[in-house]
mmCIF file of the N, C-alpha and C atoms, coordinates in Angstrom:
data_MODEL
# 
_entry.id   MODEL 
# 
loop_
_atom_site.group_PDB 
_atom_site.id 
_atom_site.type_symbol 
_atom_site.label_atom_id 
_atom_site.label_alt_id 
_atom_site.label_comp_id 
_atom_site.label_asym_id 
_atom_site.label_entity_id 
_atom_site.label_seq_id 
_atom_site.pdbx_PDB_ins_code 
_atom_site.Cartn_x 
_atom_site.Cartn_y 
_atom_site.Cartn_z 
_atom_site.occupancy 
_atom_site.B_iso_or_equiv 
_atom_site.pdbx_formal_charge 
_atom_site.auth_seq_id 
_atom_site.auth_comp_id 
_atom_site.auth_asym_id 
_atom_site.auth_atom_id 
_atom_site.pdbx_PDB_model_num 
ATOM 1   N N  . UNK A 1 1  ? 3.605   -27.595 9.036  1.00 0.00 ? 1  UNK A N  1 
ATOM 2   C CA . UNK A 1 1  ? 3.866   -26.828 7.849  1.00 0.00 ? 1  UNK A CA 1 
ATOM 3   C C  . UNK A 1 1  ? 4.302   -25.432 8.299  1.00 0.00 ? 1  UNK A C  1 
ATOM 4   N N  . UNK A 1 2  ? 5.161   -24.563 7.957  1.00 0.00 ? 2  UNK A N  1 
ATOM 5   C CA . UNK A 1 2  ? 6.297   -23.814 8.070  1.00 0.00 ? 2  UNK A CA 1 
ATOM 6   C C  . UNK A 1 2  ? 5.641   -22.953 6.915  1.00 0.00 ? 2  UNK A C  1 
ATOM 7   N N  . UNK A 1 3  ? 5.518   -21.492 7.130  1.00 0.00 ? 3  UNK A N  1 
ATOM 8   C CA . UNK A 1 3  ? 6.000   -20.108 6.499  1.00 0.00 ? 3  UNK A CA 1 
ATOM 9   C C  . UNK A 1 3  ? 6.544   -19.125 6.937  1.00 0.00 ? 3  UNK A C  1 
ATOM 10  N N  . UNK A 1 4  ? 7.874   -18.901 6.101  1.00 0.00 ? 4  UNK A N  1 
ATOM 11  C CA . UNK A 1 4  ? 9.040   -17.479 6.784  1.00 0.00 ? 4  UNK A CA 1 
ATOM 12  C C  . UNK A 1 4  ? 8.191   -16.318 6.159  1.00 0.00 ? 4  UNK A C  1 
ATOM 13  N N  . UNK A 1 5  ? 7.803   -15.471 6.559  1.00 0.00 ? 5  UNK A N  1 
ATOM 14  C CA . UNK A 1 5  ? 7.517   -14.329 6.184  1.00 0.00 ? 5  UNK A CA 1 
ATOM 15  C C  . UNK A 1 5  ? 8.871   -13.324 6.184  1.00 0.00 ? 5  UNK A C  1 
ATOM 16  N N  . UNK A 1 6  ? 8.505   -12.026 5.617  1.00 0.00 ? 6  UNK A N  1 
ATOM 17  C CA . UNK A 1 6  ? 9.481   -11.260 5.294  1.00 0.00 ? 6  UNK A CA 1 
ATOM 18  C C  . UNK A 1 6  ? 10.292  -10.792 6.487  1.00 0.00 ? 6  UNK A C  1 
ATOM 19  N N  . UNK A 1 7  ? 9.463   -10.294 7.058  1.00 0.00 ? 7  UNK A N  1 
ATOM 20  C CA . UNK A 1 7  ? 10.304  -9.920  8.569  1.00 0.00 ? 7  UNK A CA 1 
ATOM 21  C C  . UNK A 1 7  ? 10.722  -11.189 9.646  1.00 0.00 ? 7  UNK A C  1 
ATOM 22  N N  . UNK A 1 8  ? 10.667  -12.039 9.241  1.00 0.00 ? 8  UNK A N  1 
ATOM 23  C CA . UNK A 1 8  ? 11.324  -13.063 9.818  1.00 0.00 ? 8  UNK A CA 1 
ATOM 24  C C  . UNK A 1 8  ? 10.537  -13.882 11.229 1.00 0.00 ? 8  UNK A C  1 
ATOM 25  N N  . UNK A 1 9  ? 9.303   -13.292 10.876 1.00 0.00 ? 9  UNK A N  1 
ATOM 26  C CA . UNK A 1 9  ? 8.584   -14.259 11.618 1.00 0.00 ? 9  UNK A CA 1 
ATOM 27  C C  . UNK A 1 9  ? 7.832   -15.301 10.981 1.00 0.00 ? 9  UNK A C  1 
ATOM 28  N N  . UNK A 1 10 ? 7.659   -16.679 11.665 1.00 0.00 ? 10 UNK A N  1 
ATOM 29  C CA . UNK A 1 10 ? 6.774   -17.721 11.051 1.00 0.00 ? 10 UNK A CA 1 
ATOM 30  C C  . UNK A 1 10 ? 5.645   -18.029 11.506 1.00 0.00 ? 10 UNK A C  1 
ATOM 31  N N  . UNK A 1 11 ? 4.888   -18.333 10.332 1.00 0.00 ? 11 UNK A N  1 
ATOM 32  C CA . UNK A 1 11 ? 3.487   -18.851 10.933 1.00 0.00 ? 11 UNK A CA 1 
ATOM 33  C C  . UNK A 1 11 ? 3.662   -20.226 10.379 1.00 0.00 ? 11 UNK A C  1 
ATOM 34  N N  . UNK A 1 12 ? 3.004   -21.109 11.590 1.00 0.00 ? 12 UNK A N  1 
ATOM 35  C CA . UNK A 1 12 ? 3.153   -22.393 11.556 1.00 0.00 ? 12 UNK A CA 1 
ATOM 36  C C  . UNK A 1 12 ? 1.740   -23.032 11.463 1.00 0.00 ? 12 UNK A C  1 
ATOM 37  N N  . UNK A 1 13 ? 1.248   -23.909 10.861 1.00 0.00 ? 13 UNK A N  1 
ATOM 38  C CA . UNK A 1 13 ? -0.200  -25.015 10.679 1.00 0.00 ? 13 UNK A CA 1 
ATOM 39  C C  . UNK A 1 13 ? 0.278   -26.472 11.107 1.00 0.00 ? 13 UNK A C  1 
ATOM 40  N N  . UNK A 1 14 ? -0.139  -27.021 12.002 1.00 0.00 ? 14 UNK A N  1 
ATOM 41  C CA . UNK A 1 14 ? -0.237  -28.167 11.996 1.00 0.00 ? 14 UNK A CA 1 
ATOM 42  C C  . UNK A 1 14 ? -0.691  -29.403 11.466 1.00 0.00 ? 14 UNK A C  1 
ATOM 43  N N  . UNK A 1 15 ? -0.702  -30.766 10.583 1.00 0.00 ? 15 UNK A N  1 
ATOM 44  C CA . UNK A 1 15 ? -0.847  -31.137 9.525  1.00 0.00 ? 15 UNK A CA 1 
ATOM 45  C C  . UNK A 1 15 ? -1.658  -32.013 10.215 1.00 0.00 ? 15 UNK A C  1 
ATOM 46  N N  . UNK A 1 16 ? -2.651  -32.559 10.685 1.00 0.00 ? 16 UNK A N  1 
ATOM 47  C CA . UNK A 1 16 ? -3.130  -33.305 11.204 1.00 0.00 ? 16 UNK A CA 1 
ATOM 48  C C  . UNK A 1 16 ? -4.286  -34.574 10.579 1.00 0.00 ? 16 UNK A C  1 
ATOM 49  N N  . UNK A 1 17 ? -4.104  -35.849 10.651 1.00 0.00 ? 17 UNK A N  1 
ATOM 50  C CA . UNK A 1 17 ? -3.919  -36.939 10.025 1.00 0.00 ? 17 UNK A CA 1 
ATOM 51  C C  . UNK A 1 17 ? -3.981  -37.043 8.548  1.00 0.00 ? 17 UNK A C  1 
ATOM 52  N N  . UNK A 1 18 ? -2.659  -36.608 8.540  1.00 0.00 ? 18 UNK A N  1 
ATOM 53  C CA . UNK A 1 18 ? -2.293  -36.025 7.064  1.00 0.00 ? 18 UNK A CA 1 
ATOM 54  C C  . UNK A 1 18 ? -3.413  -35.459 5.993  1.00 0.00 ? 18 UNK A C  1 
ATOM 55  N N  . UNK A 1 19 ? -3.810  -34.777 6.928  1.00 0.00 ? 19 UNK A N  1 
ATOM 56  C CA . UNK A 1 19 ? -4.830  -33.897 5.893  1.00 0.00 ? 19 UNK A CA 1 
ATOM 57  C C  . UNK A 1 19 ? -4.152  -32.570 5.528  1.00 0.00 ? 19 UNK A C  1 
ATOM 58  N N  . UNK A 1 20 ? -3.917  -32.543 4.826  1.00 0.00 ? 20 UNK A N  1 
ATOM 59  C CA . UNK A 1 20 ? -2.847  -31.489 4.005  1.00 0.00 ? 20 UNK A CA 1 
ATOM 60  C C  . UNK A 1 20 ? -4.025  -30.056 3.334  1.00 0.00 ? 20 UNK A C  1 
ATOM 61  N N  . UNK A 1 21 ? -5.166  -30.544 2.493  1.00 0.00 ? 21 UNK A N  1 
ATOM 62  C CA . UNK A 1 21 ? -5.921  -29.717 2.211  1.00 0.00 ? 21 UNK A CA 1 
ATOM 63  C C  . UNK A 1 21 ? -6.315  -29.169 3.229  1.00 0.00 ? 21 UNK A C  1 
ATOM 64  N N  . UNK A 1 22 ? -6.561  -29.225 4.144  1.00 0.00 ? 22 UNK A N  1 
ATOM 65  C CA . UNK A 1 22 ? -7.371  -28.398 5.687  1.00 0.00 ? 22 UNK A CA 1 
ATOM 66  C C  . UNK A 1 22 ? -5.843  -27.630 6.170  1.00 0.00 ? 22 UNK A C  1 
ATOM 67  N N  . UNK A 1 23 ? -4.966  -28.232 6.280  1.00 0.00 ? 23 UNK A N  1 
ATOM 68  C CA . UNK A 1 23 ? -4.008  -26.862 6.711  1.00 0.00 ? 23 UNK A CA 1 
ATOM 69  C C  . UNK A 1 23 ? -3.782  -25.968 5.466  1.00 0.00 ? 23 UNK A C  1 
ATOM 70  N N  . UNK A 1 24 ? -3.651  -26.679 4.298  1.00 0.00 ? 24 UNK A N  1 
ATOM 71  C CA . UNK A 1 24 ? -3.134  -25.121 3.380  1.00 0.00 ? 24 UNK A CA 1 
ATOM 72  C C  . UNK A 1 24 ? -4.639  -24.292 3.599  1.00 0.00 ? 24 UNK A C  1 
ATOM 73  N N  . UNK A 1 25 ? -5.563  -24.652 3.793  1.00 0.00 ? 25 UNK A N  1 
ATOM 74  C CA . UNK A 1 25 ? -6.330  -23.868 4.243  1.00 0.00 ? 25 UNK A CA 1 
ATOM 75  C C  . UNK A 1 25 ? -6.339  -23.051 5.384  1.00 0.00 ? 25 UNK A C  1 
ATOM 76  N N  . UNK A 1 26 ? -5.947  -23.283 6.566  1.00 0.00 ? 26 UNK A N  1 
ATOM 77  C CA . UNK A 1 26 ? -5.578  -22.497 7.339  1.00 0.00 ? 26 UNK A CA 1 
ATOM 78  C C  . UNK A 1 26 ? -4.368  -22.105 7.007  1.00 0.00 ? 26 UNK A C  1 
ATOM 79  N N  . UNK A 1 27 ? -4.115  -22.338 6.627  1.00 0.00 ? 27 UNK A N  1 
ATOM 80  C CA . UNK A 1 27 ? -2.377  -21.547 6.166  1.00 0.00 ? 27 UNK A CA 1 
ATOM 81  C C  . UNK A 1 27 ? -2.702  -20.386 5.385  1.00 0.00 ? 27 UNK A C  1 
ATOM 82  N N  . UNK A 1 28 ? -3.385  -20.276 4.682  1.00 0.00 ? 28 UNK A N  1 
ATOM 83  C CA . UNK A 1 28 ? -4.171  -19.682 3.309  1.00 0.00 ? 28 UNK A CA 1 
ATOM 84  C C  . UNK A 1 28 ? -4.791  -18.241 4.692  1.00 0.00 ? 28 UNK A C  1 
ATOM 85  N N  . UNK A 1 29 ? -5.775  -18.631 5.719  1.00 0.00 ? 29 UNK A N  1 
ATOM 86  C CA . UNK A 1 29 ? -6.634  -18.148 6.274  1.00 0.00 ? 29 UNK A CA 1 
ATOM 87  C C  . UNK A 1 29 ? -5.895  -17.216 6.944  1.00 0.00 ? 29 UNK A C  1 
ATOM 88  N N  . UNK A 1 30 ? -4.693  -18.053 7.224  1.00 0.00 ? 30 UNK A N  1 
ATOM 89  C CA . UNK A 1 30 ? -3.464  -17.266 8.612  1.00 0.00 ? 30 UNK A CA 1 
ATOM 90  C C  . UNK A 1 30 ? -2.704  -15.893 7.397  1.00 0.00 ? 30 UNK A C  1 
ATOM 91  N N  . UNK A 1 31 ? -1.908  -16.417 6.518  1.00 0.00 ? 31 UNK A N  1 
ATOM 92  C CA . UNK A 1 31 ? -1.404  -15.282 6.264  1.00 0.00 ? 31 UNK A CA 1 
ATOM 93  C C  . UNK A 1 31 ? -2.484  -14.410 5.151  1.00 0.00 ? 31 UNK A C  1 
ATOM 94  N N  . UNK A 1 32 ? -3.668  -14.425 5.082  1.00 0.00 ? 32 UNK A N  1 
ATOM 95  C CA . UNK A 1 32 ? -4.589  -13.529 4.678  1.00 0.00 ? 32 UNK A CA 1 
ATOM 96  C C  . UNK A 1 32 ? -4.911  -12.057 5.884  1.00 0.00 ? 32 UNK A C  1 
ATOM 97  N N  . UNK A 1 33 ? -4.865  -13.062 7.207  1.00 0.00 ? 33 UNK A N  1 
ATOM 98  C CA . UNK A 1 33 ? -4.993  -12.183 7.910  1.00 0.00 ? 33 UNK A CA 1 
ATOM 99  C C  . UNK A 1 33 ? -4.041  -11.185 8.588  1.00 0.00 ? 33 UNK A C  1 
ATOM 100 N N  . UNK A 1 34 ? -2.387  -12.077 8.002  1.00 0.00 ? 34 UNK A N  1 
ATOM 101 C CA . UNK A 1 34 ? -1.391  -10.950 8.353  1.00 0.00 ? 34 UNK A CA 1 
ATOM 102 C C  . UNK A 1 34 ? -1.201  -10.207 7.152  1.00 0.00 ? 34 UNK A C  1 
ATOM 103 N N  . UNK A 1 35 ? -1.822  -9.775  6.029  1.00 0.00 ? 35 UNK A N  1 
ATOM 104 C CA . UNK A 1 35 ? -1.787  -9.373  5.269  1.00 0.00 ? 35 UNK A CA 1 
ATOM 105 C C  . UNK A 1 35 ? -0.551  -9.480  4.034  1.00 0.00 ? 35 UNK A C  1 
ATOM 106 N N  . UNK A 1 36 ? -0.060  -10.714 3.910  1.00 0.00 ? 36 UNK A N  1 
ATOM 107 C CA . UNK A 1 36 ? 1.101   -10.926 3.359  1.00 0.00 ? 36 UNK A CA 1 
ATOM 108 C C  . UNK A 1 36 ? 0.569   -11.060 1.536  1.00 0.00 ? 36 UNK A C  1 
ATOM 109 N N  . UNK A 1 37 ? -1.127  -11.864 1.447  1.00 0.00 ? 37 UNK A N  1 
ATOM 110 C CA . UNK A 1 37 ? -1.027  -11.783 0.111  1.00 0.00 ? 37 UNK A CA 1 
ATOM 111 C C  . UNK A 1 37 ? -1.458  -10.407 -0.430 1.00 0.00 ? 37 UNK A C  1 
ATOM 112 N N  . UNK A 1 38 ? -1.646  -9.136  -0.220 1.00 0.00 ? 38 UNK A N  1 
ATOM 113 C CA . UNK A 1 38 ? -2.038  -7.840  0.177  1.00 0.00 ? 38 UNK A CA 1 
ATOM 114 C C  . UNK A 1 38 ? -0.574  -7.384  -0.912 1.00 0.00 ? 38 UNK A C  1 
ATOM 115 N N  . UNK A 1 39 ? 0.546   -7.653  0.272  1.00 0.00 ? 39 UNK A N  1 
ATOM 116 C CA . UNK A 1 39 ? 2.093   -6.941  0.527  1.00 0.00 ? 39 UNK A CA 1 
ATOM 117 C C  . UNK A 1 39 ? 2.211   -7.620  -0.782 1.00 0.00 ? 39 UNK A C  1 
ATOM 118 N N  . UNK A 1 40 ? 2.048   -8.869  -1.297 1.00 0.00 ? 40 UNK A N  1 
ATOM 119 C CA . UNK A 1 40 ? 2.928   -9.477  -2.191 1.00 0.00 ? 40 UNK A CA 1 
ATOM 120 C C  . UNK A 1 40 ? 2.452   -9.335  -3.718 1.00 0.00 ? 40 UNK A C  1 
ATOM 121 N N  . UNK A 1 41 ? 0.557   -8.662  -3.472 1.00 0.00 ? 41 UNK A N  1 
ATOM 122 C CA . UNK A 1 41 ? -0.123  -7.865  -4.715 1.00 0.00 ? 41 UNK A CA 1 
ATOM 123 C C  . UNK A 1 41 ? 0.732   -6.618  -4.862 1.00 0.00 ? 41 UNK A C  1 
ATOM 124 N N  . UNK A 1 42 ? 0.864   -5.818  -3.943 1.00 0.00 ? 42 UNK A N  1 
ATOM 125 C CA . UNK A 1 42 ? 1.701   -4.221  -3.832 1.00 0.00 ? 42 UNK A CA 1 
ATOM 126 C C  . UNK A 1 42 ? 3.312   -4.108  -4.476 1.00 0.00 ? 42 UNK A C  1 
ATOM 127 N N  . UNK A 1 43 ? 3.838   -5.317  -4.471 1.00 0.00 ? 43 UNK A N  1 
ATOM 128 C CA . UNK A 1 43 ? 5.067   -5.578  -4.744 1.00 0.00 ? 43 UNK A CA 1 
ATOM 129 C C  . UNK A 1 43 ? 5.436   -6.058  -6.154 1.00 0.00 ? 43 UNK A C  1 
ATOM 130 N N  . UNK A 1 44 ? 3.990   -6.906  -6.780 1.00 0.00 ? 44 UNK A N  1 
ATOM 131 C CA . UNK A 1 44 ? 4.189   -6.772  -7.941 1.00 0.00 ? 44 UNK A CA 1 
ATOM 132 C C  . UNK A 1 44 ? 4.834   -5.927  -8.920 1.00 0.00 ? 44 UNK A C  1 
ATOM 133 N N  . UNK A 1 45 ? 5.002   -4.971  -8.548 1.00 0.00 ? 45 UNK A N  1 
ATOM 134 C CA . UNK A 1 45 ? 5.686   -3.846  -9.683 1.00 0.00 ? 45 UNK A CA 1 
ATOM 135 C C  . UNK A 1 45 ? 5.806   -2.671  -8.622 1.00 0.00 ? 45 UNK A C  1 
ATOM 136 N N  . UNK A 1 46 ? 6.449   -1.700  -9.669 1.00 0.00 ? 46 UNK A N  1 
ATOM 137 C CA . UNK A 1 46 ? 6.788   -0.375  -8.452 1.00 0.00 ? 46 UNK A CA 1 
ATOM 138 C C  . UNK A 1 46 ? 5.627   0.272   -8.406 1.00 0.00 ? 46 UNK A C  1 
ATOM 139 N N  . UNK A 1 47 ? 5.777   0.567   -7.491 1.00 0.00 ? 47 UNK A N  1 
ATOM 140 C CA . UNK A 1 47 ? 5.132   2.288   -7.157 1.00 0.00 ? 47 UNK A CA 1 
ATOM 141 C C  . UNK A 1 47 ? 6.256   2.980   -6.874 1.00 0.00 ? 47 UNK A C  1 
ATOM 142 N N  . UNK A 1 48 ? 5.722   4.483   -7.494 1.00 0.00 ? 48 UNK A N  1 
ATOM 143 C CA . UNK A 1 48 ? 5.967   5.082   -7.543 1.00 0.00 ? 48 UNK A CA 1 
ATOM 144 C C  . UNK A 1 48 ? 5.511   5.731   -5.720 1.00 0.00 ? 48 UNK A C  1 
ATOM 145 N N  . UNK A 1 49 ? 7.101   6.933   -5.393 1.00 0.00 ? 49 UNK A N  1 
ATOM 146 C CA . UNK A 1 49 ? 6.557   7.138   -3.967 1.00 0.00 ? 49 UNK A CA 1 
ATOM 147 C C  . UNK A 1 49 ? 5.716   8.161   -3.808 1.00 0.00 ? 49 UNK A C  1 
ATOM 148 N N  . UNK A 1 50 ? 5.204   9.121   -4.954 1.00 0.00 ? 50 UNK A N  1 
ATOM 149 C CA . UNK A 1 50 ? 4.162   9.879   -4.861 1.00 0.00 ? 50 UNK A CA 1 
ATOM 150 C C  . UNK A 1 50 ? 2.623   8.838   -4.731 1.00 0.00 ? 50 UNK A C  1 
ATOM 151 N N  . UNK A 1 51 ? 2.524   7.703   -5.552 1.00 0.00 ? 51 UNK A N  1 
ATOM 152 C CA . UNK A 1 51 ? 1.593   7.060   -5.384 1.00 0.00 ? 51 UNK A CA 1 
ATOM 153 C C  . UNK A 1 51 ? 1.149   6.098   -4.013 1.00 0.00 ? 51 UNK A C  1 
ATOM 154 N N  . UNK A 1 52 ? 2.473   5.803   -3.142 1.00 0.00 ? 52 UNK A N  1 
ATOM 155 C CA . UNK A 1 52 ? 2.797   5.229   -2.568 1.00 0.00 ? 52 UNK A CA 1 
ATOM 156 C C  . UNK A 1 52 ? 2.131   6.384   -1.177 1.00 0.00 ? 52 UNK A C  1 
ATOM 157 N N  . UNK A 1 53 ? 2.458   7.329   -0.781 1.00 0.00 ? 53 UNK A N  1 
ATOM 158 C CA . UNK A 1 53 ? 1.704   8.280   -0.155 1.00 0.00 ? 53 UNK A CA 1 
ATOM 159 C C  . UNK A 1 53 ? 0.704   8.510   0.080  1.00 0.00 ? 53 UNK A C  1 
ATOM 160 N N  . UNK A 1 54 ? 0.341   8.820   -1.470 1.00 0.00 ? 54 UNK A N  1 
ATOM 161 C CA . UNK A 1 54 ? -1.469  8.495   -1.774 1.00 0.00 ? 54 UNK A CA 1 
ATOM 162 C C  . UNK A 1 54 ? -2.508  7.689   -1.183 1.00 0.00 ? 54 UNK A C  1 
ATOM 163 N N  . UNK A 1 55 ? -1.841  6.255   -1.589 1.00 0.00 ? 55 UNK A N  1 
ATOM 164 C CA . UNK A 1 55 ? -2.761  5.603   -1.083 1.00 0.00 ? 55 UNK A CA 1 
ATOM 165 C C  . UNK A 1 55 ? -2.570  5.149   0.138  1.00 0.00 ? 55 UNK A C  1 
ATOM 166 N N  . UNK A 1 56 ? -0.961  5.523   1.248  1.00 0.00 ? 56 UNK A N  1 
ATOM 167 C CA . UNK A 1 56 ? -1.225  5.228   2.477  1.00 0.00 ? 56 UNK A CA 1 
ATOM 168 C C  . UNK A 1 56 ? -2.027  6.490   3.194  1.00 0.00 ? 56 UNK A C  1 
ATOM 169 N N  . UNK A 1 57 ? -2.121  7.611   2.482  1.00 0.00 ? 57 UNK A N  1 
ATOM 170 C CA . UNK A 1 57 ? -3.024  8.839   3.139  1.00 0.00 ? 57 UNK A CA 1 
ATOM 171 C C  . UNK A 1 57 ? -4.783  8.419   2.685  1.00 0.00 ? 57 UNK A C  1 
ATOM 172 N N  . UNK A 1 58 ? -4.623  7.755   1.650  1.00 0.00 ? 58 UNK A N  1 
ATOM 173 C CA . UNK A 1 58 ? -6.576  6.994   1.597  1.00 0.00 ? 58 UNK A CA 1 
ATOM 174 C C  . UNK A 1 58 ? -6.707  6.212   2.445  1.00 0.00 ? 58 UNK A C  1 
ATOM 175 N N  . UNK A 1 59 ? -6.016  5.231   2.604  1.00 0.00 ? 59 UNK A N  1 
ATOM 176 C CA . UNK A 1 59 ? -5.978  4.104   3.478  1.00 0.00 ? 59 UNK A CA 1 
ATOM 177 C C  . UNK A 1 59 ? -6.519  4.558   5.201  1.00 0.00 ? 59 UNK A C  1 
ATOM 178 N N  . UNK A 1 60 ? -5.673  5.674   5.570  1.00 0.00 ? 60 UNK A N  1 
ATOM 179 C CA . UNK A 1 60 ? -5.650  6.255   6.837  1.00 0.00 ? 60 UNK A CA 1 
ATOM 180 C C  . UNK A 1 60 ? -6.988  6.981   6.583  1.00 0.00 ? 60 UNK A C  1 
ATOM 181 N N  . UNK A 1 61 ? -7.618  7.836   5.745  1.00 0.00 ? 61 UNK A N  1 
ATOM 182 C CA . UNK A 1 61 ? -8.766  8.308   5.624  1.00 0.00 ? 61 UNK A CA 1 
ATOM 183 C C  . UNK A 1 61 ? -9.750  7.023   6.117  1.00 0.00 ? 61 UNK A C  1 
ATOM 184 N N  . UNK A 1 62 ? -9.947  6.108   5.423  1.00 0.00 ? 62 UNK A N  1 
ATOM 185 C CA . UNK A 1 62 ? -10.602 4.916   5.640  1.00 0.00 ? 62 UNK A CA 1 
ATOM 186 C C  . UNK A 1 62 ? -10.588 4.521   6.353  1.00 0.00 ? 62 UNK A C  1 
ATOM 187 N N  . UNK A 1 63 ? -9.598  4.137   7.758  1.00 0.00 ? 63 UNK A N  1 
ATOM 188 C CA . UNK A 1 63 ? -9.250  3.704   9.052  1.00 0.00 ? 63 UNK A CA 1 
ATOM 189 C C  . UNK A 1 63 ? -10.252 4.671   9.838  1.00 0.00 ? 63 UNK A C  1 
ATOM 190 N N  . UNK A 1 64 ? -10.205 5.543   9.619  1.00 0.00 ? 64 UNK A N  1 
ATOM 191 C CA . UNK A 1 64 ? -10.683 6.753   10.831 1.00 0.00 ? 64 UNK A CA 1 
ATOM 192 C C  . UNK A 1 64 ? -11.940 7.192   10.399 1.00 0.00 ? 64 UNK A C  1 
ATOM 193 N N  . UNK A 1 65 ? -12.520 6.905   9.095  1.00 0.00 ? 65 UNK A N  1 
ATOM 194 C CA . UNK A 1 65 ? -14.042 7.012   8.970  1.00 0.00 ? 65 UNK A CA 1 
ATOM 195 C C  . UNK A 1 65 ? -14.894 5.591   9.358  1.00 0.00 ? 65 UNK A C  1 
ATOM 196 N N  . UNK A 1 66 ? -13.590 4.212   9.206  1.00 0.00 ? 66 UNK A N  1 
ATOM 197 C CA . UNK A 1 66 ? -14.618 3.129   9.791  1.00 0.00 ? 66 UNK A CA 1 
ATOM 198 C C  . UNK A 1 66 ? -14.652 3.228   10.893 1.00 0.00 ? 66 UNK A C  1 
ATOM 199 N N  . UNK A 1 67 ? -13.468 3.798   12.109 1.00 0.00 ? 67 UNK A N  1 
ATOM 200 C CA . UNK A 1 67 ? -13.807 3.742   13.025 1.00 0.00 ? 67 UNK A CA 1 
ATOM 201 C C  . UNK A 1 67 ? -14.600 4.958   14.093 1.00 0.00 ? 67 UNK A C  1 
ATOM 202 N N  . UNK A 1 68 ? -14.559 6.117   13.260 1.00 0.00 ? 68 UNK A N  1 
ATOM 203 C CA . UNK A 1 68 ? -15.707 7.003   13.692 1.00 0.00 ? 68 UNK A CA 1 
ATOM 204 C C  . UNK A 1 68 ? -17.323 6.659   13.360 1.00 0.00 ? 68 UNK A C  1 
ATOM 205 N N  . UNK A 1 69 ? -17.202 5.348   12.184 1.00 0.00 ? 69 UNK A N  1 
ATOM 206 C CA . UNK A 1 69 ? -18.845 4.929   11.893 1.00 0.00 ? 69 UNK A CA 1 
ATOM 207 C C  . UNK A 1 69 ? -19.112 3.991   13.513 1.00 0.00 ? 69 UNK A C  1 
ATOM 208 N N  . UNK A 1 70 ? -17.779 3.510   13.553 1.00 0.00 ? 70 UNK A N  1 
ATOM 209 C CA . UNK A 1 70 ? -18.411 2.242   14.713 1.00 0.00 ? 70 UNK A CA 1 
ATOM 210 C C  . UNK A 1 70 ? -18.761 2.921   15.992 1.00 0.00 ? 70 UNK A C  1 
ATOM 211 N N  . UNK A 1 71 ? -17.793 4.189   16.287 1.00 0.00 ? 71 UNK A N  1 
ATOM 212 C CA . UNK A 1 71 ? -17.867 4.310   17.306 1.00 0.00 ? 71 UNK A CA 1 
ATOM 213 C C  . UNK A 1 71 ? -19.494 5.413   17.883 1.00 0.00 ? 71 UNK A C  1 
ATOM 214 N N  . UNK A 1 72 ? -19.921 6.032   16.672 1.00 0.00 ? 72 UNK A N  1 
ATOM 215 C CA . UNK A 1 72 ? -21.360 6.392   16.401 1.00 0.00 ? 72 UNK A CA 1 
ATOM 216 C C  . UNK A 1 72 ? -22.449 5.526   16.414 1.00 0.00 ? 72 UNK A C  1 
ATOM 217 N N  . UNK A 1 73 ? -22.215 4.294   15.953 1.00 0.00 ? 73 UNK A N  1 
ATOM 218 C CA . UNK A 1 73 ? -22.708 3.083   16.396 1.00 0.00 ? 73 UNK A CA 1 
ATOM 219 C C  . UNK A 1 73 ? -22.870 3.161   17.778 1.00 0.00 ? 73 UNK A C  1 
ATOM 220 N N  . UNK A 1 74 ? -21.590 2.696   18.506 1.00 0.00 ? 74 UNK A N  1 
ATOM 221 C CA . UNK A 1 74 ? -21.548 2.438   19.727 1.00 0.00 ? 74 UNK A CA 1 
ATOM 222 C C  . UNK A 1 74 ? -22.585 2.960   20.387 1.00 0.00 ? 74 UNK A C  1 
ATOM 223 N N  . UNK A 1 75 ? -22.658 4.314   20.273 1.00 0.00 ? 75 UNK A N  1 
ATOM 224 C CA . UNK A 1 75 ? -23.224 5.594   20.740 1.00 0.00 ? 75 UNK A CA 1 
ATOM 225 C C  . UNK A 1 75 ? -24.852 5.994   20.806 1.00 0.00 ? 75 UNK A C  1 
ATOM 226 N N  . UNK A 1 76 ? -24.967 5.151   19.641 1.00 0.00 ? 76 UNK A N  1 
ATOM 227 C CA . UNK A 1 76 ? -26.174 5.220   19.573 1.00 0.00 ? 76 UNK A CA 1 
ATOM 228 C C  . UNK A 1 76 ? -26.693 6.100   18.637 1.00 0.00 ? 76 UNK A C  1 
ATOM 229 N N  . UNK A 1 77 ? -26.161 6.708   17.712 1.00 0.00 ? 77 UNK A N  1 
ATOM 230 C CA . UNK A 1 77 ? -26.452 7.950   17.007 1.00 0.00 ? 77 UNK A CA 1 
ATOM 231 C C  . UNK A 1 77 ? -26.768 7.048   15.074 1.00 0.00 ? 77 UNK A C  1 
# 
């Protein structure tokens, strides 16, 4: 089983003794984790590029406070 994603790479599942429900499940699992059903919620409608800013400047807030929690973790603190 075959998916083109936007940028033109594919992710592929193998169908194995024709069990079809267990790959759309990994199929399901695979592009969850490349974030395609994410991109294809965001695309629903416009944003606007002031909003569009916004939330890639929250987003980046969020990146760098989970990974200053982990790395305090690490640490021991």
């Amino acid at each position: 089983m075959l998916c083109k994603l936007e940028d033109g790479k594919l992710v592929q599942v193998h169908v194995r003794d024709n069990n079809v429900d267990q790959a759309l499940r990994a199929l399901k699992k695979k592009m969850q984790r490349e974030g395609i059903f994410r991109e294809m919620k965001l695309r629903r409608s416009y944003e606007k590029p002031s909003e569009k800013k916004a939330r890639e400047r929250a987003e980046a807030i969020r990146r760098a406070r989970k990974l200053a929690r982990k790395r305090m973790e690490r640490e021991g603190f």
